[in-house]
N, CA, C and O of each residue as an XYZ file, in Angstrom:
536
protein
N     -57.282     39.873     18.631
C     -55.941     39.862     18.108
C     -55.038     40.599     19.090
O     -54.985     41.828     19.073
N     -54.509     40.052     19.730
C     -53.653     40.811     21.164
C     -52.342     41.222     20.253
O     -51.944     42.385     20.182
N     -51.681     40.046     19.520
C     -50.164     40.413     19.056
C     -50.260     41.167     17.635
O     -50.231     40.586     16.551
N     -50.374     42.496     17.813
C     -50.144     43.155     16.493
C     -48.575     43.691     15.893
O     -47.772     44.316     16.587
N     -48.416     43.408     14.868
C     -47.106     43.923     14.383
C     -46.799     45.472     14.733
O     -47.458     46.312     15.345
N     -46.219     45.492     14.444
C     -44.957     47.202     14.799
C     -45.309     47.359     13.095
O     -45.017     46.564     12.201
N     -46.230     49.020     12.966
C     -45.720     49.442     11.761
C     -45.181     50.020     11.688
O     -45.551     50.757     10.773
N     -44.134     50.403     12.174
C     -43.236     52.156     12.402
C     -42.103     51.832     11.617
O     -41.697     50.710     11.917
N     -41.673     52.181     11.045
C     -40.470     52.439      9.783
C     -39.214     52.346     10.757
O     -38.980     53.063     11.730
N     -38.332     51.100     10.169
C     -37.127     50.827     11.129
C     -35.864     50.849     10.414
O     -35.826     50.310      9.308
N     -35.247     51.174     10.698
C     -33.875     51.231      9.296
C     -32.802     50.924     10.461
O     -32.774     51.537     11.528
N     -31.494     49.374      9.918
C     -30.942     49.075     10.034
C     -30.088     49.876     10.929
O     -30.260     51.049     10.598
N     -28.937     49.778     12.270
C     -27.978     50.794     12.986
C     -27.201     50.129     12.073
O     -26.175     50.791     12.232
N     -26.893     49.264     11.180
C     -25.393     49.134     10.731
C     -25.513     49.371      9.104
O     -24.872     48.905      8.162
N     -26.717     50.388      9.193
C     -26.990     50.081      7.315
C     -25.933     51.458      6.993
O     -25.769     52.355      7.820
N     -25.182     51.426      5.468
C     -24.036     52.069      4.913
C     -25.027     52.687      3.673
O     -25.500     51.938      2.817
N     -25.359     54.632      3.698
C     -25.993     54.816      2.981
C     -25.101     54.902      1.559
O     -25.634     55.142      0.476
N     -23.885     54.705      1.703
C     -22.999     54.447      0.439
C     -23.407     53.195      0.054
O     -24.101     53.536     -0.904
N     -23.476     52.248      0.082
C     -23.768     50.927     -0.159
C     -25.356     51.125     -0.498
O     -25.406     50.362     -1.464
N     -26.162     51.430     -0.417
C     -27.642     51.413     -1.160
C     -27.554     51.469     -2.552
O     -26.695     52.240     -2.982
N     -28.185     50.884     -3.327
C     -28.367     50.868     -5.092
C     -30.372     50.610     -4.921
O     -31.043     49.663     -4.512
N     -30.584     51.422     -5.248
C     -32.137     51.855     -5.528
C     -32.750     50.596     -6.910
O     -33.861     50.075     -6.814
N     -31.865     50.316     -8.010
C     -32.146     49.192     -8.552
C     -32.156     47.380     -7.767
O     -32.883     46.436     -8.075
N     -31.021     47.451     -6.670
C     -31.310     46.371     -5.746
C     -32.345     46.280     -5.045
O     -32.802     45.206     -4.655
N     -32.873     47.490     -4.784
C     -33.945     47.418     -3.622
C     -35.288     47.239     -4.392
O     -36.180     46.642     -3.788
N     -35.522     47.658     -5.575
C     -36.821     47.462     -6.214
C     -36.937     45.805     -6.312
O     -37.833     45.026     -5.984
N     -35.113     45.546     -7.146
C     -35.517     44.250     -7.529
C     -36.182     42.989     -6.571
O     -37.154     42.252     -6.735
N     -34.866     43.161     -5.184
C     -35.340     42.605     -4.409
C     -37.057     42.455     -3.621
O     -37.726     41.438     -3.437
N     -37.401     44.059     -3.252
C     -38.491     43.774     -3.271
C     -40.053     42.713     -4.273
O     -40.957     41.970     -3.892
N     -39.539     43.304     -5.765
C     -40.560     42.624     -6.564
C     -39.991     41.366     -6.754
O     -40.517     40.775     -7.696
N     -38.809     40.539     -6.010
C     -38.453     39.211     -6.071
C     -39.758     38.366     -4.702
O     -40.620     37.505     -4.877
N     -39.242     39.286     -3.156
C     -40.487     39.300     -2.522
C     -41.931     39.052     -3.367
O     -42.409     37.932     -3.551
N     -42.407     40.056     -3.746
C     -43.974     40.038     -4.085
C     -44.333     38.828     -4.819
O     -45.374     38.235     -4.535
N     -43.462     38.370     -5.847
C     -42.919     37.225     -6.575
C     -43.261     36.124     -5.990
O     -43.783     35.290     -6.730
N     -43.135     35.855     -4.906
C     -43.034     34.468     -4.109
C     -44.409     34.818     -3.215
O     -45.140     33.830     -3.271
N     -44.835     35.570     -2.645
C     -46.171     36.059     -2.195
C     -47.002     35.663     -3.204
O     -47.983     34.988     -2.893
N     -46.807     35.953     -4.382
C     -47.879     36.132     -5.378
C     -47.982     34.384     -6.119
O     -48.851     34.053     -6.925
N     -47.203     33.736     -5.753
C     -46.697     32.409     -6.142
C     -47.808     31.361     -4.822
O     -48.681     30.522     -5.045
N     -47.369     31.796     -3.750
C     -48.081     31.218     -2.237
C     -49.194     31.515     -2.558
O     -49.980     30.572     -2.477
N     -49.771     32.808     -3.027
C     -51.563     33.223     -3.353
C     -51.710     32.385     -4.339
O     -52.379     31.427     -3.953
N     -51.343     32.277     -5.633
C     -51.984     31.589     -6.499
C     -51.913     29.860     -5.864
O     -52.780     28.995     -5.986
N     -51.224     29.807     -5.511
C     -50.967     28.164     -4.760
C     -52.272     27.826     -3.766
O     -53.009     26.850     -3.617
N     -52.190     28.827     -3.315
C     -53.409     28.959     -2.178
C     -54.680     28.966     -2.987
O     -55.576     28.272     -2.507
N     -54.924     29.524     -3.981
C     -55.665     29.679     -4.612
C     -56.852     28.664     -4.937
O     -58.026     28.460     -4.628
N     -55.458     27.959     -6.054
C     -56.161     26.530     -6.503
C     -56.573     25.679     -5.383
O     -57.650     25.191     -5.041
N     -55.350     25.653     -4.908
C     -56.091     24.392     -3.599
C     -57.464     24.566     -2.684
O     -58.160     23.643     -2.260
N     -57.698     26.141     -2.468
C     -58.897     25.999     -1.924
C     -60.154     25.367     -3.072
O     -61.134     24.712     -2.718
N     -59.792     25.791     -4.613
C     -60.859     25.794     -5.412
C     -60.762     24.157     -5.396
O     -61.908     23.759     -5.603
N     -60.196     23.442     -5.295
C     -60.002     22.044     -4.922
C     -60.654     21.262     -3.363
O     -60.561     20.042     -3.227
N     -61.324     22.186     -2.220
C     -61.910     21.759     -1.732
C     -63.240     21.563     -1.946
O     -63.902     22.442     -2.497
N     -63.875     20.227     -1.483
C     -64.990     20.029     -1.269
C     -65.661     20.922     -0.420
O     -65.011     21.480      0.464
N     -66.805     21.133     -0.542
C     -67.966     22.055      0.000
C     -68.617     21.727      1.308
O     -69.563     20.946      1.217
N     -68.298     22.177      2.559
C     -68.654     21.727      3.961
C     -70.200     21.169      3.945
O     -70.971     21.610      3.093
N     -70.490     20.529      4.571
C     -71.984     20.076      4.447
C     -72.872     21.100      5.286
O     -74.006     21.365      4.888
N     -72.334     21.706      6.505
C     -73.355     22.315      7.230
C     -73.173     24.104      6.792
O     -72.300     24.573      6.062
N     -74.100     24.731      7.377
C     -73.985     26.117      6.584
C     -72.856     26.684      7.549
O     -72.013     27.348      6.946
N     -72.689     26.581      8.719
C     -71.699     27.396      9.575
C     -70.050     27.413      8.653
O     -69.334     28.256      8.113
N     -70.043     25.889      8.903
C     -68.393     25.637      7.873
C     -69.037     26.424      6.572
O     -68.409     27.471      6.414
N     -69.870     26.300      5.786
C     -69.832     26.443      4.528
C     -69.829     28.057      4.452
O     -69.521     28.554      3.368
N     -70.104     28.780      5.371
C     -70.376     30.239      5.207
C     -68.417     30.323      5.870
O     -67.978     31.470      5.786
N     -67.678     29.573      6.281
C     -66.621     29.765      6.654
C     -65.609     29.766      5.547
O     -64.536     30.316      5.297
N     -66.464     28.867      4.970
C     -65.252     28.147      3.459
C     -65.479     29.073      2.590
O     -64.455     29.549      2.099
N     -66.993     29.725      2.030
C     -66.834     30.931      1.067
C     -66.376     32.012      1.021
O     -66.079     32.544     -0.049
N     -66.161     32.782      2.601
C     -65.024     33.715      3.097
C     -63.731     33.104      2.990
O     -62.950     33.971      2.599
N     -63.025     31.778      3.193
C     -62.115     31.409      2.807
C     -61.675     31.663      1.599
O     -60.565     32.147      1.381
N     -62.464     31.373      0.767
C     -62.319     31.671     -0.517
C     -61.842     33.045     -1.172
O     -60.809     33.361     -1.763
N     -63.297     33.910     -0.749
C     -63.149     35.004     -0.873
C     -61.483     35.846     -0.624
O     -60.744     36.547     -1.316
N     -61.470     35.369      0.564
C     -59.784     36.270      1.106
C     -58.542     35.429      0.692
O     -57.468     35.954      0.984
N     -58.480     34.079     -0.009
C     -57.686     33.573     -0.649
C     -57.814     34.369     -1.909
O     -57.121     35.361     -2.134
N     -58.890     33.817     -2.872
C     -58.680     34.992     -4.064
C     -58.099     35.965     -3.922
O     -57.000     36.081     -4.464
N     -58.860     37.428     -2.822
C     -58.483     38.564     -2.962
C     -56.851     38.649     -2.764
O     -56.220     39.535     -3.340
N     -56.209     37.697     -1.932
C     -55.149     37.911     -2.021
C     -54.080     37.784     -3.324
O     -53.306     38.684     -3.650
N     -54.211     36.374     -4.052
C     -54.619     35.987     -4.864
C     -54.138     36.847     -5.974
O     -53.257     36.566     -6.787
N     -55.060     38.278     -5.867
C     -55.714     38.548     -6.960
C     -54.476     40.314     -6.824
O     -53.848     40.887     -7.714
N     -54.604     40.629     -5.356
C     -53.280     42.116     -4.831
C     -52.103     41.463     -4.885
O     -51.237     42.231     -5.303
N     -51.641     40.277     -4.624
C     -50.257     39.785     -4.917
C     -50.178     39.999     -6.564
O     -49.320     40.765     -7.002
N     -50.818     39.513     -7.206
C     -50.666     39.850     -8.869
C     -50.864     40.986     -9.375
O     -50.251     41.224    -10.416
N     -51.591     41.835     -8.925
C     -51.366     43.615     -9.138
C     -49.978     44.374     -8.379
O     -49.359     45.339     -8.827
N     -49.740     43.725     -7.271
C     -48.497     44.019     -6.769
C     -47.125     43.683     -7.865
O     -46.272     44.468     -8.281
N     -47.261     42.537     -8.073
C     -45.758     41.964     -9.097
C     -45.903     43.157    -10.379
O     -45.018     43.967    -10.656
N     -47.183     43.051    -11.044
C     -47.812     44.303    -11.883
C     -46.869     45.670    -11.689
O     -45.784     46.034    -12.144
N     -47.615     46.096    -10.996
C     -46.581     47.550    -10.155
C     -44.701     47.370    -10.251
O     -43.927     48.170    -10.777
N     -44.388     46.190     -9.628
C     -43.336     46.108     -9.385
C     -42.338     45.715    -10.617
O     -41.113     45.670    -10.508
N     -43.066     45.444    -11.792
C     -42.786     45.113    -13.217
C     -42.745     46.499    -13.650
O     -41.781     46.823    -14.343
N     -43.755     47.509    -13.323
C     -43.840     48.704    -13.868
C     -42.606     49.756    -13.415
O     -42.139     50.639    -14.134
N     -42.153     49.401    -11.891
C     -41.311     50.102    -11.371
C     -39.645     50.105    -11.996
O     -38.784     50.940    -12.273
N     -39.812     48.662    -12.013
C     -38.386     47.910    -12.876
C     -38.034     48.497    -13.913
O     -36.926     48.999    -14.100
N     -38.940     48.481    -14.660
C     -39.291     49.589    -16.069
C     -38.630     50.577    -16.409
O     -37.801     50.869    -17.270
N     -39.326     51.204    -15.287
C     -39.359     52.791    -15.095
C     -37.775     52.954    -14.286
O     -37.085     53.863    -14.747
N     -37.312     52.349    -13.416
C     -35.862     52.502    -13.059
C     -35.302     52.564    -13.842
O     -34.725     53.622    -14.093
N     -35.144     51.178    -14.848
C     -34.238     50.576    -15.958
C     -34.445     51.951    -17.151
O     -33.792     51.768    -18.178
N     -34.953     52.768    -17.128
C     -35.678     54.221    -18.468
C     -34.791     55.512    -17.311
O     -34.348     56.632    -17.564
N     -34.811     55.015    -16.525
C     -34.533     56.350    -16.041
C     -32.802     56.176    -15.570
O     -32.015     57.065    -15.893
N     -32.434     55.225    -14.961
C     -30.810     54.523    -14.666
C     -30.125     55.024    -16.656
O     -28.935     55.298    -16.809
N     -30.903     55.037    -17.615
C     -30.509     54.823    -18.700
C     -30.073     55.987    -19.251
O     -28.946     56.339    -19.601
N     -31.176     56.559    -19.279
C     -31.221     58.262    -19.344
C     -29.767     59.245    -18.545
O     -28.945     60.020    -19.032
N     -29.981     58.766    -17.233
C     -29.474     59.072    -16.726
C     -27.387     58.781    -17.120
O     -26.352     59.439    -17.233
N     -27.756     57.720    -17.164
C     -26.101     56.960    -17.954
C     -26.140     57.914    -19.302
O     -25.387     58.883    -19.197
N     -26.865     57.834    -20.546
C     -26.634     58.492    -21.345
C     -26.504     59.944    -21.261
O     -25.720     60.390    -22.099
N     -26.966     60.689    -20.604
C     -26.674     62.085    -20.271
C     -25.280     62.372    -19.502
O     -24.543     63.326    -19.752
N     -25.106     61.628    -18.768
C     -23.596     61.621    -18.553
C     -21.894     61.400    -19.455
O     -20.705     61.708    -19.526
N     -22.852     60.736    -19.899
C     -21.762     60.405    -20.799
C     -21.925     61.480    -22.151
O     -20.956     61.738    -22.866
N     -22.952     61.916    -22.329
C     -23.135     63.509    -23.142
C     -22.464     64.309    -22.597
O     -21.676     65.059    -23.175
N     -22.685     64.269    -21.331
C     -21.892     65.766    -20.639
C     -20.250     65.252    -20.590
O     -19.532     66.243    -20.719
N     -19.636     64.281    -20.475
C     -18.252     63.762    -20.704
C     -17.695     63.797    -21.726
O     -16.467     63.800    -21.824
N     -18.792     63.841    -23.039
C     -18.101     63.812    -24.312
C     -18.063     65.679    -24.443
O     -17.025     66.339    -24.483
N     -19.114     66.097    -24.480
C     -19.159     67.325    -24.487
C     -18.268     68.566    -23.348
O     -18.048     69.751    -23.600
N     -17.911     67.826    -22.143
C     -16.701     68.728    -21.695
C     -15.255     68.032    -22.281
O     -14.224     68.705    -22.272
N     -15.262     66.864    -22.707
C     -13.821     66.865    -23.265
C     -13.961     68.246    -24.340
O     -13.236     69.205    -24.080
N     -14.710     68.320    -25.304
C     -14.667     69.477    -26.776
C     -14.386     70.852    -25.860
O     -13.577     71.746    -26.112
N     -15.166     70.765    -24.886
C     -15.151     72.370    -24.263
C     -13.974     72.759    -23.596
O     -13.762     73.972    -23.594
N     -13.054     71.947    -22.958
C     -11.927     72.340    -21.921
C     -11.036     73.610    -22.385
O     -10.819     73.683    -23.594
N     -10.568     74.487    -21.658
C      -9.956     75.913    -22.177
C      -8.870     75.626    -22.551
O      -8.159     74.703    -22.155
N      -8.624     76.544    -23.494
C      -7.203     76.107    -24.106
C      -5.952     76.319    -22.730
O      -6.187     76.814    -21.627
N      -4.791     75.844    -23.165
C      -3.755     76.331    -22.560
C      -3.314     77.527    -22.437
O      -2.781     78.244    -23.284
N      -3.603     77.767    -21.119
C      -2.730     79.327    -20.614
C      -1.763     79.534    -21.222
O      -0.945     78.615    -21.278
N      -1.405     81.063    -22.056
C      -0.695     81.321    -22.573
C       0.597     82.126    -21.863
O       0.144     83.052    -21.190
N       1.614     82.086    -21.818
C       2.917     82.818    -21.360
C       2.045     84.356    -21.074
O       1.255     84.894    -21.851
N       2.412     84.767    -19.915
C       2.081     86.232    -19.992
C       3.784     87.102    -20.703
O       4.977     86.817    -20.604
N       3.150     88.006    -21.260
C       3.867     89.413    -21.739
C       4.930     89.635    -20.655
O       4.638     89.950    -19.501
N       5.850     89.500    -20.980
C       6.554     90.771    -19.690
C       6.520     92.206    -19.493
O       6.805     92.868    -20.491
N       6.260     92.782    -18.525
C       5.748     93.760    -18.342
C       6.975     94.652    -18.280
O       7.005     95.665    -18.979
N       7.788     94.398    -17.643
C       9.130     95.613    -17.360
C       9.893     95.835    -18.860
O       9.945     95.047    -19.805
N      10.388     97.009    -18.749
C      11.127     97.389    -20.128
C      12.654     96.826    -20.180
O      13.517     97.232    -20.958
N      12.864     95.501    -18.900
C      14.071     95.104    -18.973
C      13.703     94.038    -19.469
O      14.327     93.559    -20.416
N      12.721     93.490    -18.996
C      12.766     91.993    -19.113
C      12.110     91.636    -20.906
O      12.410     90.619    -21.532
N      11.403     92.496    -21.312
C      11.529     93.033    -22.474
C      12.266     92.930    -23.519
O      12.176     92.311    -24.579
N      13.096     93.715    -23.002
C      14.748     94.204    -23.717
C      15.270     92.311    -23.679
O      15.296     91.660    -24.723
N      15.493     91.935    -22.845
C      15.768     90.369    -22.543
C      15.391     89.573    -23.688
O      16.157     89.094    -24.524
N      13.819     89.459    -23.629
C      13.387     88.684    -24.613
C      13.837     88.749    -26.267
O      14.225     87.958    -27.127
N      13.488     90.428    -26.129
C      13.985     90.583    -27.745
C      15.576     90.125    -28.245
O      15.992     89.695    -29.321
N      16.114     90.364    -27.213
C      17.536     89.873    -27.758
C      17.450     88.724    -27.705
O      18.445     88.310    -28.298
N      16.840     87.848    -27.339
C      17.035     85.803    -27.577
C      16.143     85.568    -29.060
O      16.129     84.592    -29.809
N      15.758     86.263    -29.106
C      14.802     86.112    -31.031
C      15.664     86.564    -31.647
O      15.555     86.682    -32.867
């Protein structure tokens, strides 16, 4: 296998970390696994739809075929699994999260301090002032 992929973690030069929504990215991903897991089961049947090689070389080729079709098969559908579970668990926690906010919004409207009251005048003129307008 000469051409191996790049696993090193690459993030976009024009990506806007304002623009990320953590519910887009799950969904999208388990939309991915979705269609993986769609190609495995596809893959699936059709191998179980081949005929059986006559000589043992093919035939020891075709039951590893098999084998790594299933298994895939079989992690694409524990994957969507997970990714059903994640959805979940966003959608419980995005919720929580909304409702506690809006607790703390209802609950600082009740709390806000009253209105500053006029201070006293302090000098014995300004005093004298006031009392004479009452």
């Amino acid at each position: 296998m000469s051409d191996h992929r790049d696993t090193q973690d690459t993030t976009a030069s024009h990506a806007q970390p304002d623009n990320f929504r953590p519910a887009d990215a799950i969904e999208s991903l388990r939309a991915a696994i979705l269609r993986v897991d769609t190609i495995a089961q596809v893959a699936c049947y059709a191998v179980d739809e081949l005929r059986y090689p006559g000589n043992a070389a093919a035939g020891r080729a075709f039951a590893r075929m098999q084998i790594l079709v299933g298994q895939a098969a079989e992690e694409a559908s524990a994957a969507l699994v997970q990714g059903d579970k994640l959805m979940a668990a966003l959608t419980k926690h995005l919720q929580a999260r909304r409702n506690n906010q809006e607790l703390g919004d209802r609950d600082g409207a009740r709390t806000r301090p009253a209105r500053a009251r006029h201070q006293k005048r302090s000098s014995p003129r300004a005093r004298a002032r006031g009392a004479q307008r009452v």
